[in-house]
C-alpha positions as CSV (number, residue, x, y, z in Angstrom):
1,X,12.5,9.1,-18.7
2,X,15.9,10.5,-18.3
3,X,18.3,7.7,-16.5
4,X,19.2,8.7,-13.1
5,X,22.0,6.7,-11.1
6,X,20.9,5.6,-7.1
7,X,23.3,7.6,-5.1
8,X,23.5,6.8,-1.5
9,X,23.6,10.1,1.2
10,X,23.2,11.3,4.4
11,X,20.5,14.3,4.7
12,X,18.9,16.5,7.2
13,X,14.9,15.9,7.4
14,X,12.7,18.0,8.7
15,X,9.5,16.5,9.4
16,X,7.9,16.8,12.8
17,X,4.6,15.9,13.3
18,X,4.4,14.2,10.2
19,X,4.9,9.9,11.6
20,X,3.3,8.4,14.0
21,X,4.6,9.5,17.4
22,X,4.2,6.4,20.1
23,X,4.5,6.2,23.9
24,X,6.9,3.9,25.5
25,X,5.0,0.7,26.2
26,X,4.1,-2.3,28.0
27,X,2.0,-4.9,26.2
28,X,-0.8,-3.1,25.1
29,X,1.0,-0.7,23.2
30,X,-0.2,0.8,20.0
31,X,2.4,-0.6,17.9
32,X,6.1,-2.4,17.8
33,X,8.4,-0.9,17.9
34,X,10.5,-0.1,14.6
35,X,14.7,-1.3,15.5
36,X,17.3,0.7,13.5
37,X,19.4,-2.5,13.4
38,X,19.0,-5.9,13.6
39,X,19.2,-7.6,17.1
40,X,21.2,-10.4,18.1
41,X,19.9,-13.4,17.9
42,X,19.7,-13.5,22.1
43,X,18.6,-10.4,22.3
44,X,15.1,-9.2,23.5
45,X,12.8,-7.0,21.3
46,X,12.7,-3.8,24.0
47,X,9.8,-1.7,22.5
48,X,10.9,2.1,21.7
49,X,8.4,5.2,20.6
50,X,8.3,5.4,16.5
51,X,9.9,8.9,16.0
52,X,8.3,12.2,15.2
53,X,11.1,13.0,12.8
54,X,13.3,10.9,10.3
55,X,17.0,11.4,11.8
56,X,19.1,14.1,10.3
57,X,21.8,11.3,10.0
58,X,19.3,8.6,8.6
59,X,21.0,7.1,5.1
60,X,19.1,8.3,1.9
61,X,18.8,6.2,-1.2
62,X,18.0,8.2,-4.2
63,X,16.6,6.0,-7.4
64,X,14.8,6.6,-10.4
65,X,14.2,3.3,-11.9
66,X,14.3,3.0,-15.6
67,X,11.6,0.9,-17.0
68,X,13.3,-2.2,-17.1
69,X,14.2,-1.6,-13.8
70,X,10.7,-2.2,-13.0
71,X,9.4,-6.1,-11.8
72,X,5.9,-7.0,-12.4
73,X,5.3,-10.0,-9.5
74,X,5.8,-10.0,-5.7
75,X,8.6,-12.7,-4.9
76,X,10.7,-14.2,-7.7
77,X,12.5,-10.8,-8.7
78,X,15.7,-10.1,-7.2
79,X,16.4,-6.8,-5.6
80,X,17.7,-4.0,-7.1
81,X,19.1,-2.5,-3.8
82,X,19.9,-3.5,-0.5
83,X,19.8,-1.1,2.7
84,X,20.0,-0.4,5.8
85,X,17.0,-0.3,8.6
86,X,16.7,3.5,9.1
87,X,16.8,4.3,5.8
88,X,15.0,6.6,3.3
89,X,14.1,5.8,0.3
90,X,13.4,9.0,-2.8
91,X,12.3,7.4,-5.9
92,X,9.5,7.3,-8.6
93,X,6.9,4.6,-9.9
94,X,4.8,4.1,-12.9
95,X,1.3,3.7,-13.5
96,X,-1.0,1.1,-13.4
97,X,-0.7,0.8,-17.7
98,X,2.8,0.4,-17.9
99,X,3.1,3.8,-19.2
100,X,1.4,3.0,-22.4
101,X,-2.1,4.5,-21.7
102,X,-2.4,8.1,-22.6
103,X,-5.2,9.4,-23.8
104,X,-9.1,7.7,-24.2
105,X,-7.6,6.8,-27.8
106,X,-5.3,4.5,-26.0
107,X,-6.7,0.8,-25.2
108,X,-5.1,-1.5,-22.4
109,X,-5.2,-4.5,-24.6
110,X,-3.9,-2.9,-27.2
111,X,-1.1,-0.5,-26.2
112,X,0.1,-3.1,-23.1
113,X,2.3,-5.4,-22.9
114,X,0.4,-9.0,-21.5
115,X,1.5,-9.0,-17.6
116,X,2.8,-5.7,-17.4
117,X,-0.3,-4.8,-14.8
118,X,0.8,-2.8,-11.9
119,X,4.8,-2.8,-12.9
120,X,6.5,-2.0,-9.0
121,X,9.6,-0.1,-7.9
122,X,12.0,-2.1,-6.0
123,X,12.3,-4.8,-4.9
124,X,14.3,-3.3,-1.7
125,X,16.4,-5.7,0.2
126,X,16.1,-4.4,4.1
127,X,19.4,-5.7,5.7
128,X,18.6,-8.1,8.9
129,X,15.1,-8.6,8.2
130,X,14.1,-12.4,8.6
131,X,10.9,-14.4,8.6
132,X,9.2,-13.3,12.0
133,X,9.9,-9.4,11.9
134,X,8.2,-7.0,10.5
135,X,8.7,-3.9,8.6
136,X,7.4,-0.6,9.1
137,X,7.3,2.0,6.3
138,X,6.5,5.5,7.2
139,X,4.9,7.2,3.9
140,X,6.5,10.8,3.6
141,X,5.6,11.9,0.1
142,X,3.3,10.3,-2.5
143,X,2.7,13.2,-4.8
144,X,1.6,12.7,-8.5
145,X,4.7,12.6,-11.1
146,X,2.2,13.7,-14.4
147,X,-0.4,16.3,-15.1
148,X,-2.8,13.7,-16.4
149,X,-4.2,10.8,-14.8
150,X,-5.9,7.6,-16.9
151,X,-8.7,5.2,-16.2
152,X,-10.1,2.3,-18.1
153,X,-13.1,-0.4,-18.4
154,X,-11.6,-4.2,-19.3
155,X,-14.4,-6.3,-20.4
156,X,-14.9,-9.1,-17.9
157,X,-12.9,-6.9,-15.1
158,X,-15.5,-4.8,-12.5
159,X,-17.9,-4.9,-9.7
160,X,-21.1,-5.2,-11.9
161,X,-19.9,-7.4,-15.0
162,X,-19.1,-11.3,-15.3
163,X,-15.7,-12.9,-14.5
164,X,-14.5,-16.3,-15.1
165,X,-15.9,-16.5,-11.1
166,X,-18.9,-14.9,-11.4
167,X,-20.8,-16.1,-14.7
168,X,-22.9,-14.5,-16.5
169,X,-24.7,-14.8,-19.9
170,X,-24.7,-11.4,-22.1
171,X,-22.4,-9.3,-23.9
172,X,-19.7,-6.9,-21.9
173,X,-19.2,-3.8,-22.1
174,X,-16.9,-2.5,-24.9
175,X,-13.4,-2.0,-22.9
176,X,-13.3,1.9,-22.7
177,X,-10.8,4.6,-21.8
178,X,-10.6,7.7,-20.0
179,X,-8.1,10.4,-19.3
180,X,-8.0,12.9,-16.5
181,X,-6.0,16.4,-16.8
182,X,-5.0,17.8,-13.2
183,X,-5.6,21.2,-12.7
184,X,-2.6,23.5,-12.1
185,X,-2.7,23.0,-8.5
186,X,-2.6,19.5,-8.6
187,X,-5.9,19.5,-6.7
188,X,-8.6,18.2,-8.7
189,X,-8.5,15.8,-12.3
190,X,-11.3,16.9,-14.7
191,X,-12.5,14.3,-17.7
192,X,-15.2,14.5,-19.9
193,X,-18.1,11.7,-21.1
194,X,-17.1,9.9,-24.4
195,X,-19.5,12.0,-26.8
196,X,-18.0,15.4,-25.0
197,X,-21.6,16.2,-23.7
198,X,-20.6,16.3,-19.8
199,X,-17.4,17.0,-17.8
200,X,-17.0,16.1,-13.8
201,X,-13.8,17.0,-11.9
202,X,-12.9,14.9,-8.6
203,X,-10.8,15.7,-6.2
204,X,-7.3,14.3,-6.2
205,X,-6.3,12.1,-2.3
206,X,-3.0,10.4,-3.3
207,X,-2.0,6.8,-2.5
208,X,0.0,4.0,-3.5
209,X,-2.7,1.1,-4.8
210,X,0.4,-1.3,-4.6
211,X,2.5,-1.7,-1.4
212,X,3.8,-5.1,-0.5
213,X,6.8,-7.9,0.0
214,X,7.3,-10.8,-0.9
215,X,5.0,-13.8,-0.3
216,X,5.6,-16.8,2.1
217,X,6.8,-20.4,1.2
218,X,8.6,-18.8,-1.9
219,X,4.9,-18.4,-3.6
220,X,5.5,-16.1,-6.5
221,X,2.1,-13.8,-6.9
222,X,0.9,-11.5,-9.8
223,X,0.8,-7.4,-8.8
224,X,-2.9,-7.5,-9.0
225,X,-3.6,-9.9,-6.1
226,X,-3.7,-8.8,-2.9
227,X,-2.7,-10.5,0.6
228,X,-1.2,-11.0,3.9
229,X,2.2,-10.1,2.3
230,X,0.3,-6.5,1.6
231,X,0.4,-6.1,-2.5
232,X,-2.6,-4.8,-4.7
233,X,-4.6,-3.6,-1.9
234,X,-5.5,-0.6,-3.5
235,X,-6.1,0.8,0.0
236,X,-6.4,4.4,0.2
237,X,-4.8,4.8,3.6
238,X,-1.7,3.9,2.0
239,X,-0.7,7.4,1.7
240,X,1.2,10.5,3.0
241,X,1.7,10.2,6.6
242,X,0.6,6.5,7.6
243,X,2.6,3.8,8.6
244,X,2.1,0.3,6.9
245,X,3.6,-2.6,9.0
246,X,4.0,-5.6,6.5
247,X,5.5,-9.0,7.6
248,X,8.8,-10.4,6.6
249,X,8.1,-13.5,4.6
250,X,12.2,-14.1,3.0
251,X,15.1,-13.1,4.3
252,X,15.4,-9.2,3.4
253,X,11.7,-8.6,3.2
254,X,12.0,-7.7,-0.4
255,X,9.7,-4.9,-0.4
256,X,8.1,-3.0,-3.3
257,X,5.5,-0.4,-4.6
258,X,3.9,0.9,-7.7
259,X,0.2,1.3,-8.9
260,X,-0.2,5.3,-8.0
261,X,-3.9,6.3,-7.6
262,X,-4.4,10.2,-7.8
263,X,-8.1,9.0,-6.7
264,X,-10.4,6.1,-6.3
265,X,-14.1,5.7,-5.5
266,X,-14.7,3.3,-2.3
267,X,-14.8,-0.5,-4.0
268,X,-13.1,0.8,-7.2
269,X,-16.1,-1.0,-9.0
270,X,-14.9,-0.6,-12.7
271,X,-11.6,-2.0,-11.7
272,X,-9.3,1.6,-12.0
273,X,-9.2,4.0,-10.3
274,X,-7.1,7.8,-11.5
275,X,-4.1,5.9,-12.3
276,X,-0.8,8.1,-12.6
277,X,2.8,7.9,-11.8
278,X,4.0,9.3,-8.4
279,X,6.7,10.6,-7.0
280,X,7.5,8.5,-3.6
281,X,9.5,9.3,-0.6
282,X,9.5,6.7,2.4
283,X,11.4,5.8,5.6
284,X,11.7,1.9,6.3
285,X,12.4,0.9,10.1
286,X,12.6,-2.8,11.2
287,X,11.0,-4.8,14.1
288,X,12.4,-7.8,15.1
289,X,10.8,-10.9,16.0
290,X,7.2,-9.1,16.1
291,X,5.5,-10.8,13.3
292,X,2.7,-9.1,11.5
293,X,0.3,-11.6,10.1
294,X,-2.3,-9.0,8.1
295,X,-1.2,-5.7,6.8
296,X,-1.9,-2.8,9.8
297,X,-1.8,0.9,9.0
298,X,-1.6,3.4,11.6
299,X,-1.2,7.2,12.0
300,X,-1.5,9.3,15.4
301,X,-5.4,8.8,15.5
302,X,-6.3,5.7,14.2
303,X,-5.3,1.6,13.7
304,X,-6.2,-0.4,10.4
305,X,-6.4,-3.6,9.5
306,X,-6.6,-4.9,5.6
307,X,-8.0,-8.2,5.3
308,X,-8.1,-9.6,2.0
309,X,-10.3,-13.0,0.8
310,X,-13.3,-14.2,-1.4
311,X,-15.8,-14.2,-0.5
312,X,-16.3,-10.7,0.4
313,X,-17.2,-11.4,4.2
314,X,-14.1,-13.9,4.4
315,X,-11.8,-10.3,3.6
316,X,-13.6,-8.8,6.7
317,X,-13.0,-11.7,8.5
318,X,-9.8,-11.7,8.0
319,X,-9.8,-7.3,9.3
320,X,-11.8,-8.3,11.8
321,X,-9.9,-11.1,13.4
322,X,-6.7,-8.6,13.8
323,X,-8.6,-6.1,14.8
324,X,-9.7,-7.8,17.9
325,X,-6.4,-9.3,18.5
326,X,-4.8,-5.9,18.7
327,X,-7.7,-4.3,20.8
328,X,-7.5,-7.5,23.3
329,X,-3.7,-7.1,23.9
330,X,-3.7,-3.3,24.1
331,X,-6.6,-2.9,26.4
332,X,-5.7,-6.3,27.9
333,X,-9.2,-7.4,27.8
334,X,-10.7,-10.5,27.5
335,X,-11.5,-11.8,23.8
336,X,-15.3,-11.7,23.9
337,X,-14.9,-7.7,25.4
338,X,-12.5,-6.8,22.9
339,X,-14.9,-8.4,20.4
340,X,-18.0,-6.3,21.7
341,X,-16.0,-3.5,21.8
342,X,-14.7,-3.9,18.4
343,X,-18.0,-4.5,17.3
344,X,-19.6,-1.2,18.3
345,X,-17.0,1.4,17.5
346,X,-14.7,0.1,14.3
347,X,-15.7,0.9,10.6
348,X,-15.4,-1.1,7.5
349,X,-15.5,0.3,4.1
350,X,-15.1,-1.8,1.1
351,X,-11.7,-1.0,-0.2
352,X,-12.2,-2.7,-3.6
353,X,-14.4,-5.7,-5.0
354,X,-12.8,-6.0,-8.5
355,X,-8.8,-7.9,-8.0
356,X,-9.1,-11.6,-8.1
357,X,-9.3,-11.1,-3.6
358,X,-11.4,-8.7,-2.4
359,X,-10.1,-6.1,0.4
360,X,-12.0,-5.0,3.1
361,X,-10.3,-2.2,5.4
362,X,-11.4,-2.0,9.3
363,X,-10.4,0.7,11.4
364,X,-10.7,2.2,14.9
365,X,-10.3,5.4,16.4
366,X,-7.3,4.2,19.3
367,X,-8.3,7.0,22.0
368,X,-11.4,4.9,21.9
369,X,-10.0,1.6,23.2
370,X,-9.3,1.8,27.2
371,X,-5.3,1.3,28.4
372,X,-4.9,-2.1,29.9
């Protein structure tokens, strides 16, 4: 790809409607709210709405990385820009593959570099973010970059093989791979069976598989783990028009994202989804001292939690566990309530049982939970 320079600029946005649009709140409010600066160290977090539109004077960061601009852990990479809360961020990220996957000719193991999984944009340094805040990142624009997407079977990788936690005696399946040409529209992806016999198309729902910062106590993870510090959690409600509220871990949040999905079955059982390159604009706002402790993904209708654990019913645990905490301070109920309630009305799918934690996503319609 052509090298383009980050340029720093001030631009008019027009995007009503488009975030999450909060009421002034007491303390059951429906989220924290984002600061545009950091606070003083003796001054009180004073909730304000989130805003309908991205300000016309909000600082732009324009950057497409070049590939060895790209970092393939979260923590242990320094970042590649600083900025301001308030600021939005236009840029690019690569696929899954590292770029090197092409066609169904093309082979992971044999066209990738070892540890290039999942290579991320950034990391971003967000200016006055500390241990204890949170970060919110309104997704504007998560678009695919290519006209083909590509998927693949590793052996030993998937819902319905054996891993090096799950043995198994037999032979794997031969590692396989697919690609996917996008209609003209953008809409759809169409692939065809390995002898050419059959063809299927499925509809394209952009998201980023890979949203995260860095981990806690200077821990240094892989880009194919998921966890409380976000990362692979190939959630498809990371996409156009949610907000995702991370927690800051290190001092500047050091936040990143990469792994575009142009689609994805629920569980991602063979271990990829469509994976493509996207084109990514977002807007980061920061919370101070409102820690997040699991990822939480809202819009105007709904909130989401994305637990992460093995075994499987540990990652709704964990999804669970928030969710009630966030129904009990909102509707100021008491825990066991919020936990009935929580148990009639939320929904779980099975984000993906393949990465080395499993993700379980649990989410709740919010005109559903009574105003304390």
């Amino acid at each position: 790809m052509r090298r383009r320079r980050a340029f720093l600029t001030r631009v008019p946005i027009g995007l009503a409607g488009l975030l999450t649009a909060c009421r002034g709140r007491g303390a059951g409010s429906e989220s924290p709210a984002p600061a545009a600066a950091a606070s003083p160290p003796n001054a009180r977090s004073r909730p304000t709405p989130l805003l309908r539109d991205v300000p016309a004077n909000a600082p732009t960061l324009s950057w497409i990385p070049e590939h060895r601009d790209l970092v393939y852990t979260f923590g242990g990479a320094p970042a590649k820009h600083h900025i301001a809360p308030g600021t939005r961020i236009v840029s690019w990220s690569e696929d899954c593959f590292d770029g090197a996957v092409k066609t169904a000719t093309d082979l992971p193991s044999r066209v990738m570099p070892p540890g290039h999984d999942n290579p991320q944009t950034g990391p971003f340094h967000v200016d006055g973010a500390e241990p204890g805040d949170t970060i919110a990142v309104h997704l504007l624009k998560v678009e695919p970059a290519r006209d083909y997407g590509v998927s693949s079977f590793a052996p030993g990788f998937g819902a319905l093989v054996g891993t090096d936690r799950t043995a198994m005696l037999g032979a794997d399946l031969p590692e396989t791979s697919w690609r996917y040409d996008l209609n003209a529209a953008r809409t759809t992806a169409r692939a065809a069976s390995r002898d050419g016999a059959h063809a299927w198309q499925v509809p394209l729902s952009p998201f980023l598989g890979c949203l995260g910062v860095a981990p806690a106590a200077a821990e240094v993870r892989s880009t194919i783990v998921p966890g409380p510090f976000g990362g692979n959690m190939d959630c498809p409600e990371v996409r156009a028009g949610n907000t995702i509220f991370l927690g800051v871990n290190v001092p500047g949040a050091l936040l990143s994202f990469g792994d575009g999905h142009y689609a994805m079955g629920e569980g991602e059982i063979m271990g990829a989804a469509i994976e493509g390159a996207m084109n990514v604009e977002l807007f980061v706002e920061l919370v101070k001292r409102q820690p997040t402790p699991v990822p939480r993904i809202e819009n105007a209708d709904e909130v989401m939690f994305v637990g992460s654990g093995r075994p499987l019913e540990d990652a709704a645990r964990v999804a669970f566990k928030a969710m009630v905490a966030w129904v009990r301070e909102r509707a100021r109920m008491t825990e066991l309530d919020a936990y009935q309630l929580v148990s009639q009305l939320s929904r779980a799918p099975i984000v993906q049982l393949v990465d080395p934690e499993y993700t379980v996503m649990v989410k709740l319609e919010k005109a559903r939970v009574p105003r304390g």
